[in-house]
C-alpha positions in Angstrom: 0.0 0.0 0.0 2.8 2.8 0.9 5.2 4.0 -1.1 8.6 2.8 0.9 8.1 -1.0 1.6 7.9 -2.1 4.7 7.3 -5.6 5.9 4.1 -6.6 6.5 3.8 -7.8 9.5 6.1 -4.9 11.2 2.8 -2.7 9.9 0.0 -5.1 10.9 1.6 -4.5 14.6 2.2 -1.0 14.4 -2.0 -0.5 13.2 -4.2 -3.1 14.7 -2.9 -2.0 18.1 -4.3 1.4 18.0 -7.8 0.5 16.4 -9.5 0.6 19.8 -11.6 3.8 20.3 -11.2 5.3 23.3 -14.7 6.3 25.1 -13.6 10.2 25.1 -13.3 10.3 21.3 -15.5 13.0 19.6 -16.5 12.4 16.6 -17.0 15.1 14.0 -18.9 16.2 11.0 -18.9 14.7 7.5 -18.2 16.5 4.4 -20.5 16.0 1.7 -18.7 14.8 -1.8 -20.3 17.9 -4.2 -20.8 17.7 -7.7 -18.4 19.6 -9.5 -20.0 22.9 -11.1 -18.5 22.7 -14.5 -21.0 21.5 -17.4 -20.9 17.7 -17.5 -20.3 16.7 -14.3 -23.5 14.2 -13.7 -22.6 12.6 -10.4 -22.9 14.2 -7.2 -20.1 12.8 -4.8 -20.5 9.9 -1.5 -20.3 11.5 1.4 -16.1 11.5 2.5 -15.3 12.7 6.1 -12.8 15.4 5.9 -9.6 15.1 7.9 -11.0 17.8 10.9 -13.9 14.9 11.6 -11.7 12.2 12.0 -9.5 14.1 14.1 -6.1 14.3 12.0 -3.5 16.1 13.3 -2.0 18.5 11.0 0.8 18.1 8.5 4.3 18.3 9.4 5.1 21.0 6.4 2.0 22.3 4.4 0.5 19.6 1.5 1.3 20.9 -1.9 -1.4 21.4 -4.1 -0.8 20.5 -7.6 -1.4 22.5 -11.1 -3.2 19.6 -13.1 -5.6 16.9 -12.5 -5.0 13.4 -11.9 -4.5 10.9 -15.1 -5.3 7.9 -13.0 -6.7 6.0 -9.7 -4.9 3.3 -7.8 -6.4 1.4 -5.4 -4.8 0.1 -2.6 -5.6 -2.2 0.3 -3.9 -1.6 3.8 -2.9 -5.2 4.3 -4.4 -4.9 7.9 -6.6 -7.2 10.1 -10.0 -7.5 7.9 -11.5 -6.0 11.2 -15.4 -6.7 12.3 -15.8 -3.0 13.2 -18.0 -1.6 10.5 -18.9 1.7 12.8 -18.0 5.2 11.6 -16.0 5.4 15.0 -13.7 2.4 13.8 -13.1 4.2 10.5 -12.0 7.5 12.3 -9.4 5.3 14.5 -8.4 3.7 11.0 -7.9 7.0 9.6 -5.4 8.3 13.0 -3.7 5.0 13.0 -2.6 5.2 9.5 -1.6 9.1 9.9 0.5 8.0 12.4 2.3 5.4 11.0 2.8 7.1 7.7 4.1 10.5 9.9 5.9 9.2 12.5 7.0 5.4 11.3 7.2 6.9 7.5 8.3 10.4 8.2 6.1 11.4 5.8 3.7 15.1 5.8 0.8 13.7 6.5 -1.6 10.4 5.2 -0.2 8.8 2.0 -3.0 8.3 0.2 -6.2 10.6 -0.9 -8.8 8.8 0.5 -9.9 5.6 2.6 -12.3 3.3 3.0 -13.3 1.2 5.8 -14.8 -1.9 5.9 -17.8 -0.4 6.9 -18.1 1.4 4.1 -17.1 4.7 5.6 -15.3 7.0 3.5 -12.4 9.5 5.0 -10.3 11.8 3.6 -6.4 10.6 3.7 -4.2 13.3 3.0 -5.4 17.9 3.7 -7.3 19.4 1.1 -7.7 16.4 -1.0 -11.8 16.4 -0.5 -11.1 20.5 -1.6 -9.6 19.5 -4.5 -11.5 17.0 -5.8 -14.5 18.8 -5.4 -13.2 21.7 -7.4 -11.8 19.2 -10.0 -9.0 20.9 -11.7 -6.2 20.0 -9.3 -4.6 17.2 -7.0 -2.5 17.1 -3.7 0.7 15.2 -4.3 0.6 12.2 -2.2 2.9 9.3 -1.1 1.1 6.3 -1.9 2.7 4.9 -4.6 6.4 5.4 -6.0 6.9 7.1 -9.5 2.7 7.4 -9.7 2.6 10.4 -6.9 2.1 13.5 -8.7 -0.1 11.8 -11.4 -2.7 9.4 -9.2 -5.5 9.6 -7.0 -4.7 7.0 -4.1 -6.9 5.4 -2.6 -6.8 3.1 0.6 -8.9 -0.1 1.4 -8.9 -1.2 4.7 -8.0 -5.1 4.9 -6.2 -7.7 3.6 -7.9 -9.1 0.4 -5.3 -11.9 -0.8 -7.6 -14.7 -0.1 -11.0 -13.2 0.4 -13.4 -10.3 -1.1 -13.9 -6.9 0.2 -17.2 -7.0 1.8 -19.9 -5.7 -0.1 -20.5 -2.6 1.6 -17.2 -1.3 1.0 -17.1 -2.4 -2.4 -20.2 -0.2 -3.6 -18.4 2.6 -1.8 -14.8 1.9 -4.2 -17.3 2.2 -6.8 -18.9 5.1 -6.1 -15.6 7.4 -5.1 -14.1 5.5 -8.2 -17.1 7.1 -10.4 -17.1 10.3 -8.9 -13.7 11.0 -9.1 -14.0 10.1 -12.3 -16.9 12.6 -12.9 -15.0 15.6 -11.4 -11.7 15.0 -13.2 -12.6 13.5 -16.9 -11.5 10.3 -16.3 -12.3 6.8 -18.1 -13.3 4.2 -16.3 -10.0 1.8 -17.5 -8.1 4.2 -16.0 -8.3 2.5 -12.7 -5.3 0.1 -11.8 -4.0 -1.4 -8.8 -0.7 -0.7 -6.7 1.2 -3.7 -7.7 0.7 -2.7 -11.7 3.2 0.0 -10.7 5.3 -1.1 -7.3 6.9 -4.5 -6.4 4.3 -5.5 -4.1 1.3 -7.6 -3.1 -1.3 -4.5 -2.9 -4.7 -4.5 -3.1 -4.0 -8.0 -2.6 -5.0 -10.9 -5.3 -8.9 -11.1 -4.7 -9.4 -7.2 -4.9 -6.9 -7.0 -7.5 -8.7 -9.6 -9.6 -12.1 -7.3 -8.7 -10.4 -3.7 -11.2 -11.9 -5.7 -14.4 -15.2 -5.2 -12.7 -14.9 -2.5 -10.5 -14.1 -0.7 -14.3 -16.8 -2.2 -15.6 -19.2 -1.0 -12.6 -17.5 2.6 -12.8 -18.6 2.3 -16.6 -22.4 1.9 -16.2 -21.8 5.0 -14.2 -20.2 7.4 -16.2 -20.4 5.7 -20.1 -17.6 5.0 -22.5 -15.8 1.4 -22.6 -14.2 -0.2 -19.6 -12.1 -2.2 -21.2 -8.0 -1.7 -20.6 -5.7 -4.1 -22.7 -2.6 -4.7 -21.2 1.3 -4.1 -22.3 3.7 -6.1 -23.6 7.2 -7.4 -23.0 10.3 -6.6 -24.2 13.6 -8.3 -23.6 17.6 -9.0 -24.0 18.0 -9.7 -27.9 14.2 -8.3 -28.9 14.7 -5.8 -31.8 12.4 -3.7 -33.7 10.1 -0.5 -33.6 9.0 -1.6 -29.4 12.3 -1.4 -28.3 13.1 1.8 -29.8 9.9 3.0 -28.1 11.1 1.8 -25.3 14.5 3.4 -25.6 13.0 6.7 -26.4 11.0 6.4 -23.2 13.6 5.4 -20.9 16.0 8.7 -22.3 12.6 10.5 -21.3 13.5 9.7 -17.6 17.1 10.2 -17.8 19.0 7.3 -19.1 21.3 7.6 -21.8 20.9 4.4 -24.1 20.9 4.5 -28.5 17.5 4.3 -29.9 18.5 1.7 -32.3 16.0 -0.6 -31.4 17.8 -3.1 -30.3 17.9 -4.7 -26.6 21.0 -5.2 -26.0 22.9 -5.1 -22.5 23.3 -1.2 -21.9 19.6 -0.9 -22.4 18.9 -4.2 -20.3 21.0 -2.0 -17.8 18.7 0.9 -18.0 15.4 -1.1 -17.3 17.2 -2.8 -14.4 18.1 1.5 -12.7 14.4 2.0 -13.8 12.8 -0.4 -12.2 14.9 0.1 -8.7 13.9 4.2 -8.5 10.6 3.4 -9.5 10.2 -0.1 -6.9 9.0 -2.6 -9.5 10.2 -6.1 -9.8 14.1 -5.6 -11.1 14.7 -8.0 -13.6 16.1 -6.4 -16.5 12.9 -7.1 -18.8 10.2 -4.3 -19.6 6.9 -5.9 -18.6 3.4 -4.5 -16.8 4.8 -2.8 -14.1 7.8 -1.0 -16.7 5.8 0.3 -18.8 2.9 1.6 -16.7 5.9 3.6 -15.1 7.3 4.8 -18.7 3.9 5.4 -20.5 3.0 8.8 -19.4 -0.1 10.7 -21.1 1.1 12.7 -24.1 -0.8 15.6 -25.9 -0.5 18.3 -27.8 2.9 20.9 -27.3 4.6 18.2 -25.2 8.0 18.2 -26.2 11.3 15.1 -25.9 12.2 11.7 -26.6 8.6 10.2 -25.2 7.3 11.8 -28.3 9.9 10.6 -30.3 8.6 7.1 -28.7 5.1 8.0 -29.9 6.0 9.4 -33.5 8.3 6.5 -34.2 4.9 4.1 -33.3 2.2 6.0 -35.9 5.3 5.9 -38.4 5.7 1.5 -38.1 1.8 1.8 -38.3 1.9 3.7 -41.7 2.0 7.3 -40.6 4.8 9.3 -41.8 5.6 11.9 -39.4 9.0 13.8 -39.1 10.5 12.3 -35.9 11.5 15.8 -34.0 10.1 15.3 -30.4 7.6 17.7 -31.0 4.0 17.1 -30.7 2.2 19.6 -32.8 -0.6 18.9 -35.0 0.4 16.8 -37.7 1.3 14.5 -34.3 -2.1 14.6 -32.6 -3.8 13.9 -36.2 -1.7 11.3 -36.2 -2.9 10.0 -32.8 -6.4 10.8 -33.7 -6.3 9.1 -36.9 -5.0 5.7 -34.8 -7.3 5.6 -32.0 -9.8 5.9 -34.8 -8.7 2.8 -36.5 -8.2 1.3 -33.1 -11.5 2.3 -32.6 -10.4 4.3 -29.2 -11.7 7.8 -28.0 -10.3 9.8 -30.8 -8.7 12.9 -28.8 -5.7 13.4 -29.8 -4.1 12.1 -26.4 -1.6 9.3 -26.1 -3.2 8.1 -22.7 -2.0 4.8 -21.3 -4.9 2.6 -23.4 -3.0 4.5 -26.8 0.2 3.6 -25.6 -0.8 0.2 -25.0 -2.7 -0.6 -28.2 0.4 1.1 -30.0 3.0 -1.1 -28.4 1.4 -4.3 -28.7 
């Protein structure tokens, strides 16, 4: 669930002692989720508890409120005891005894992740202001939830351990409807919802939830329209050559390496998948799979500028485009990208999103 590792059973300890609610506890008032006021917005929000009703202490150094919008939800489970406390109390406790793991164990701000919910189906706010901003739904508070994904992904917290049984109903309706209505607010598709371990080395949400996102799209679908369906990535590895290597050269220049775009996957680029995958925490093995290229796929649109569009130009040229391969995305780019999610039959709006990439690469 957290974005530096920690052994599980060090964290277990450190939480389910601290879930008792002590009698004195006051217990505060919950924020409605409001629609956003822009036109389109259709949903009108669950109710979410802000951090002042769950009695959250304040961050260490102010949260920092982001220009842009989220490109993506991750969902998460905390990988603590699947408790029989379904009150609204319990899920206030929940919400202090993660703050205070992820602040003083962590030595993070504040929370990790945006938002929590507890097996009762209670919904809190994680980390300040994110109820603010997704209300508003034009910005996001940069979390901690989940390594390399921080600045681009809504976070969202689970409470239990689902790697041999089902959230309970309850709290499932609830992922569904924060999942829809942050959706709503912020222009998202519904296949835009992934788990933790697509991106981190780790268990999270746990193999029963995580085998849940095909549906829990699908659900988040009938809500808000358009297709649920996501794809999937490919895999590229020592001696693979051609037009999916180069991509995936271009992309990994994008984040700093220094490897030749000749398409071929050779040892110096095996090398730079392997320093990747370590500063992003996915599974280090040399060979660009799921969690690689979730990490290197970023959303690319119009005026973006580097060797990720480079990545992108060199794809619509090996699927008959032929754009000049300068590493700027203009328009003759993004009628490019338009002209293949039409024949991909994909949203056609001009934005390499993750779904693009993905039908692109494979």
């Amino acid at each position: 669930m957290s974005d530096l590792p920690m052994p599980r059973p060090r964290r277990r300890a450190l939480l389910s002692g601290a879930f008792a609610l002590g009698a004195g506890a006051v217990l505060g008032t919950a924020l409605p989720g409001t629609a956003r006021a822009a036109a389109g917005a259709a949903l009108a929000g669950p109710v979410i508890s802000g951090c002042v009703a769950w009695g959250a202490r304040e961050p260490s150094t102010p949260v920092k409120l982001l220009a842009t919008g989220p490109q993506k939800i991750i969902v998460h489970h905390t990988a603590t005891p699947n408790s029989t406390d379904y009150s609204q109390a319990h899920a206030f406790q929940l919400s202090r005894s993660i703050q205070a793991d992820h602040m003083d164990a962590r030595g993070w701000i504040d929370s990790g992740q945006h938002f929590t919910i507890s097996r009762g189906g209670w919904i809190t706010e994680g980390r300040h202001s994110s109820v603010a901003a997704l209300a508003a739904g034009a910005q996001q508070v940069e979390s901690a939830h989940c390594t390399g994904q921080n600045t681009v992904a809504v976070g969202i917290e689970n409470e239990g351990t689902y790697t041999s049984v089902d959230p309970r109903s309850a709290q499932y309706a609830k992922l569904v409807d924060l999942c829809a209505y942050i959706c709503s607010q912020y222009g998202l598709r519904a296949y835009q919802i992934f788990g933790h371990r697509d991106f981190n080395n780790t268990e999270c949400p746990g193999d029963r939830l995580y085998a849940l996102l095909p549906q829990l799209r699908a659900d988040v679908a009938a809500r808000i329209g358009g297709s649920p369906a996501w794809g999937g990535w490919p895999v590229a590895r020592l001696g693979d050559s051609g037009e999916r290597v180069r991509s995936l050269q271009y992309l990994l220049n994008s984040r700093g390496a220094t490897v030749v775009a000749d398409g071929s996957f050779g040892p110096a680029t095996e090398s730079a998948v392997r320093a990747f995958q370590t500063t992003n925490r996915a599974g280090v093995d040399g060979v660009a799979g799921n969690q690689t290229w979730h990490q290197l796929a970023t959303p690319l649109a119009r005026g973006a500028q580097g060797d990720g569009v480079k990545a992108l130009q060199g794809q619509l040229n090996a699927r008959g485009q032929t754009l000049v391969v300068d590493g700027s995305f203009g328009s003759g780019t993004e009628a490019g990208v338009r002209a293949f999610q039409t024949s991909a039959s994909l949203p056609a709006d001009g934005v390499a999103d993750a779904r693009t990439w993905s039908r692109l690469l494979t």
